[in-house]
C-alpha positions in Angstrom: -63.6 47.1 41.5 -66.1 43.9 43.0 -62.9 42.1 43.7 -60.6 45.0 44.6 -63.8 45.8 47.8 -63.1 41.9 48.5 -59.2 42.2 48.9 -59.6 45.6 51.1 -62.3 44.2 53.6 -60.4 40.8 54.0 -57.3 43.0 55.0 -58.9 44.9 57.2 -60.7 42.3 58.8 -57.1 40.4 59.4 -55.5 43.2 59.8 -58.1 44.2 62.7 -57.9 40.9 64.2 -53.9 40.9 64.5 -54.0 44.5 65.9 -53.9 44.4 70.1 -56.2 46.6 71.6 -57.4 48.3 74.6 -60.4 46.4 76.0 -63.2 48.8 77.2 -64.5 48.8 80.9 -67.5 49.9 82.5 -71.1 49.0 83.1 -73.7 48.1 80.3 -76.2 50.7 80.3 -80.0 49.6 79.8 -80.9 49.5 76.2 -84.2 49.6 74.5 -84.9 46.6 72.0 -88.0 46.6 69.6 -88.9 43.4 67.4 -91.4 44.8 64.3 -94.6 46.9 64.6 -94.3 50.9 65.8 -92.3 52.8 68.4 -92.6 56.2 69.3 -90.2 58.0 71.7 -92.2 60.8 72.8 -91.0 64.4 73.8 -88.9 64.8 76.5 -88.7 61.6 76.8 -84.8 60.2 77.4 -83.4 56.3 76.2 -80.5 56.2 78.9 -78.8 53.3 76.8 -79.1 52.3 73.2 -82.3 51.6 71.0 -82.0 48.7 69.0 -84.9 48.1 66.2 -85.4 44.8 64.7 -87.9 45.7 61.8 -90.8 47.8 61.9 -90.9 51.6 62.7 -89.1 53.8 65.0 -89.6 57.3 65.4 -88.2 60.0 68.1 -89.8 62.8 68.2 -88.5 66.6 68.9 -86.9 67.0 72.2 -86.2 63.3 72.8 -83.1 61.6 73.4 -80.9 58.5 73.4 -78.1 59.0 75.3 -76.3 55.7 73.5 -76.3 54.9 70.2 -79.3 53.1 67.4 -79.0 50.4 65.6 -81.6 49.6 62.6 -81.9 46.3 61.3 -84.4 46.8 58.3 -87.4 49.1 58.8 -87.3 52.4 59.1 -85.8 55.1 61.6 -87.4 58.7 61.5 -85.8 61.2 63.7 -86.5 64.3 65.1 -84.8 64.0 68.4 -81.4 63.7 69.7 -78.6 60.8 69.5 -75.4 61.5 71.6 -73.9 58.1 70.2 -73.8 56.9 66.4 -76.8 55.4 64.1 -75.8 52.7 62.4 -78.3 50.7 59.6 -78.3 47.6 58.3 -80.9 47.7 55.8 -84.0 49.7 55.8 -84.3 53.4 56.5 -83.3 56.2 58.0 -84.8 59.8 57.7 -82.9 62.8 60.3 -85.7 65.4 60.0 -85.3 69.1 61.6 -84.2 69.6 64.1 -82.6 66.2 64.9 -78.9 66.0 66.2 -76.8 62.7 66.1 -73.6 63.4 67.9 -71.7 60.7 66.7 -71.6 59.3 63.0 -74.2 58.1 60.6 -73.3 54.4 59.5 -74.9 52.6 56.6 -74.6 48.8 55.5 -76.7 49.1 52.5 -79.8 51.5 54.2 -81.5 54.3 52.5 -80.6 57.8 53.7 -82.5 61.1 53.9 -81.3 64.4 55.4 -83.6 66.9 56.3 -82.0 70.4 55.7 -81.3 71.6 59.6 -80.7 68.1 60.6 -77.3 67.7 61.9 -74.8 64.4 62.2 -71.1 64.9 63.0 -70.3 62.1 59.5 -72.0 60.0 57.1 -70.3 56.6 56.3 -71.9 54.9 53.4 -71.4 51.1 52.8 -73.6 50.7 49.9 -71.9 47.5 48.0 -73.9 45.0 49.8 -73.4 42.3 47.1 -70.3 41.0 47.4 -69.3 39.4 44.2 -69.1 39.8 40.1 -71.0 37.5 39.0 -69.9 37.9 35.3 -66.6 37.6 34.5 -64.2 40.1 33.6 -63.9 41.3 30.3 -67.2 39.8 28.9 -70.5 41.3 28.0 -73.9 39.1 27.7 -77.2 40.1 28.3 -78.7 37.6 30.9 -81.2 35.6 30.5 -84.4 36.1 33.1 -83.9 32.9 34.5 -80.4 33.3 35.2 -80.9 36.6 36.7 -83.4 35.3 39.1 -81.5 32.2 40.0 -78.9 35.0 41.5 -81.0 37.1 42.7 -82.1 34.5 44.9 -78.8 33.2 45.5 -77.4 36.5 46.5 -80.4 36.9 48.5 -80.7 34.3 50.7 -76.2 34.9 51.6 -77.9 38.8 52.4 -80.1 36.9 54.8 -77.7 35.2 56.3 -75.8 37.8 57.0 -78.2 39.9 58.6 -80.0 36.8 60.4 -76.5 37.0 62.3 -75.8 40.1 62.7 -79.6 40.1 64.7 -78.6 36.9 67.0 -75.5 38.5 68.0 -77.7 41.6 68.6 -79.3 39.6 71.1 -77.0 37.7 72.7 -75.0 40.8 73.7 -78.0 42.4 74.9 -78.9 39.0 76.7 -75.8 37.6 77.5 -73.3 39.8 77.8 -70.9 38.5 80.3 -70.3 35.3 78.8 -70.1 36.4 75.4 -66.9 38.7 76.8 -65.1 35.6 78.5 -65.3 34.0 75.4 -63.7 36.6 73.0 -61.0 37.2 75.5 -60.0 33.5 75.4 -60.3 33.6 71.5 -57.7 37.1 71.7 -56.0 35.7 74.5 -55.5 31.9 73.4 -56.4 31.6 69.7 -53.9 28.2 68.7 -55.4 26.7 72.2 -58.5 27.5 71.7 -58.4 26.2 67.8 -57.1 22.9 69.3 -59.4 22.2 71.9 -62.2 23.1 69.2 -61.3 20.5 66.4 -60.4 17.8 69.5 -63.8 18.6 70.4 -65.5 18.2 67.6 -64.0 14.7 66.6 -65.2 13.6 70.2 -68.6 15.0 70.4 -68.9 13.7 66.8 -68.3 10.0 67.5 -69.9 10.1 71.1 -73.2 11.7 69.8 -73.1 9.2 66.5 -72.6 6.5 68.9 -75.2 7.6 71.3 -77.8 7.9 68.9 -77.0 4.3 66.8 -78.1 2.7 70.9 -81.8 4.3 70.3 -82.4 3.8 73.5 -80.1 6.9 74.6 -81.5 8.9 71.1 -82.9 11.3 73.7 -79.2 12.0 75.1 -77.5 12.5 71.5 -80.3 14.9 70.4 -79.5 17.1 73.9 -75.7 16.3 72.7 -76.3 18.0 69.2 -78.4 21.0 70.1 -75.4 21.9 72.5 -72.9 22.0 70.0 -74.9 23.8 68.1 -75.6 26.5 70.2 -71.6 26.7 71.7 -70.8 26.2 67.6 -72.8 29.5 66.9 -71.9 31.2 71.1 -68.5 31.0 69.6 -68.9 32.5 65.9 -70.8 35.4 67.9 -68.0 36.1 70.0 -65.6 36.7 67.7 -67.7 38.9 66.2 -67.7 40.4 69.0 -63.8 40.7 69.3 -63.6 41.5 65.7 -65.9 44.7 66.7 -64.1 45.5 69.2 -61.3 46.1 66.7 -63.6 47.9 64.5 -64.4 50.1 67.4 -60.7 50.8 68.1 -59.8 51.5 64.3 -62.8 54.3 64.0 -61.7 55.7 67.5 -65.7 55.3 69.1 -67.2 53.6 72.2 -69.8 51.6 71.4 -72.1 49.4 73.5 -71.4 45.8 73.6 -74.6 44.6 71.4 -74.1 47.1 69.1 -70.1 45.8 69.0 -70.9 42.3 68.3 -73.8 43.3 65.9 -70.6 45.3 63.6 -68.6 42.9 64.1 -70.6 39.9 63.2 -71.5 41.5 60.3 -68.1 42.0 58.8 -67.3 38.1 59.9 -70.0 36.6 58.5 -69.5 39.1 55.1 -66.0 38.2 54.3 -66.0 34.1 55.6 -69.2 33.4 54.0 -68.3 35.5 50.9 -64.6 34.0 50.6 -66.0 30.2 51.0 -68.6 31.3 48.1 -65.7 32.5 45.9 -63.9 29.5 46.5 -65.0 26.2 45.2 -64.4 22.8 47.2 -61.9 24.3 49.3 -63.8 27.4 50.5 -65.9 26.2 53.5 -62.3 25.6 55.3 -62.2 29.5 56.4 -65.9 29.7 58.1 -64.9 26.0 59.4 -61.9 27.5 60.6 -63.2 30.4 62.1 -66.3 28.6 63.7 -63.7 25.9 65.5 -61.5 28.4 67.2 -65.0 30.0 68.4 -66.1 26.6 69.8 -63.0 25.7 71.3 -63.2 29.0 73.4 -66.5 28.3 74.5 -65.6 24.7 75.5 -62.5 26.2 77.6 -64.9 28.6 79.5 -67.3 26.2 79.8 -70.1 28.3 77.6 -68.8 31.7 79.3 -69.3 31.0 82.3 -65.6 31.1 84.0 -62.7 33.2 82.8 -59.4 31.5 80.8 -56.3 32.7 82.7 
C-alpha cells in the first residue's frame, strides 16, 4: 500500500503537470496572515480575502466570516463562523463547532479533525499518510530496536519539516510577491526545455564566476552577493512551480483558490514526491529535485527574477 500511495501521487503530479489548463484572472483580494500566538475574529466581523495561520491559535467566532478560503499550517483552527471558500490543514487542528458553515471543502494533509454535530462543510478530504515510505521491507517482520526506531523517527521528521518549511515560504511569497511569482510559472508552462537549458547553462557559469570571484579575496564580498542570489532565484524558481503545479491541482478538483493558497498546495505535493522519490533512490535520486529546481531557475533567469514577462 506505502508504495502503491507513491506510484498514484507521482502520476498525478506528472499527469497534472502535462495537463494544459485555463489560467485564472482577476484581482488578489487582501488576505489576513498570522505568524504564532492568538487570533480571534470577532462577531460580525468579515475577512474579505483569505486567513492564512502560521502556528498558534485561530478562532472565528459565531457570525463571522471569511469570504476566501483558510489555510492552517500547524496550530489549531476553531470555528464557529463562516467560510465561503475551503479549509485546508497542514498539520495541527481544526475544530467546526455549531453553528459554523464552510462552503467549500475541508482538506487535510495530516491535521486532526473534529466536527461539531450542526456544523456544516460541503466535503471532507482526508490525506492522513504523511510518511511517505516503508521503512521495512516487504514480507519481513522484526521488532525494532529503540535506537533504530528513533534514528527514523528523526529522519522522517526532519523530510516532514522540510516539507512544510516550504510549503510556508511559498505561503509567503505568494502573499508577498505575487506578480513575479506568476511570470515565472508561465515561462516554466510556457517554455519548460528553454527554460531547463538556460538553467543548467546558468548554473555552470555562475558556478565558475562566483568560485573564481571568491579565490581573488579581494572581490570575496562580490561572490558572497553572487551566491545568495542564486540561492534565492534557485528556491523563486522551486516556488513557482509549485505554484503551476497548484494551479493544476486547482483545475483537477474544479475550485478557485487564491494564489498563496495555490502555491502553498502545490508546493507541498512538489516537495512531497521529489524529495521523497530522491530518498527512495540511492546515488541517482537527487537528479529529479536537481531537475526540477534547474528548470525553476532557468525561468527565473529568463524573467529576470519575475520582473518581465517571456513571450
Amino acid at each position: 500500500m506505502k508504495r502503491l500511495f507513491v506510484v498514484a501521487n507521482l502520476m498525478a503530479l506528472f499527469i497534472a503537470l502535462a495537463t494544459p489548463i485555463y489560467v485564472f484572472a482577476g484581482g488578489l483580494r487582501e488576505s489576513k496572515v498570522v505568524f504564532g500566538g492568538e487570533f480571534t475574529l470577532p462577531k460580525d466581523e468579515i475577512i474579505d480575502g483569505d486567513l492564512v495561520v502560521l502556528g498558534g491559535q485561530a478562532e472565528l467566532q459565531e457570525g463571522s466570516k471569511v469570504t476566501g478560503n483558510i489555510a492552517l499550517l500547524g496550530g489549531r483552527l476553531t470555528c464557529f463562523g463562516r467560510v465561503e471558500g475551503d479549509v485546508v490543514g497542514f498539520g495541527g487542528d481544526i475544530a467546526l463547532q455549531s453553528p459554523a458553515v464552510v462552503r467549500g471543502k475541508v482538506i487535510l494533509f495530516g491535521s486532526s479533525y473534529e466536527q461539531q454535530e450542526g456544523a456544516q462543510v460541503s466535503e471532507v478530504l482526508r490525506f492522513e499518510s504523511l510518511r511517505p515510505y516503508a521503512t521495512v521491507p516487504p514480507f519481513r517482520f522484526e521488532l525494532p530496536n529503540p535506537e533504530w526506531l528513533t534514528r527514523s523517527w528523526m529522519k522522517w521528521g526532519g523530510f516532514l519539516f522540510r516539507v512544510f518549511a516550504w510549503t510556508a515560504l511559498a505561503i509567503l511569497c505568494g502573499l508577498l510577491f505575487p506578480r513575479p511569482m506568476e511570470r515565472i510559472a508561465d515561462a516554466v508552462r510556457n517554455q519548460v526545455v528553454i527554460a531547463g537549458v538556460v538553467g543548467l547553462i546558468s548554473v555552470v557559469v555562475l558556478s565558475v564566476g562566483i568560485f573564481l570571484l571568491a579565490i581573488t579575496l579581494i572581490l570575496l564580498p562580490v561572490s558572497f552577493l553572487g551566491f545568495l542570489l542564486v540561492v534565492i532565484g534557485w528556491f523563486m524558481g522551486i516556488i513557482s512551480i509549485g505554484l503551476e503545479t497548484g494551479r493544476r491541482i486547482t483545475e483537477w478538483l474544479k475550485q478557485s483558490w487564491s494564489l498563496p493558497i495555490m502555491a502553498g498546495v502545490g508546493t507541498f505535493a512538489l516537495v512531497f514526491i521529489t524529495n521523497g522519490v530522491s530518498s527512495l533512490i540511492p546515488c541517482v535520486g537527487w537528479i529529479i529535485p536537481f531537475t526540477v529546481g534547474m528548470v525553476g531557475f532557468g525561468a527565473v533567469i529568463m524573467t529576470q527574477f519575475g520582473l518581465k514577462e517571456v513571450i
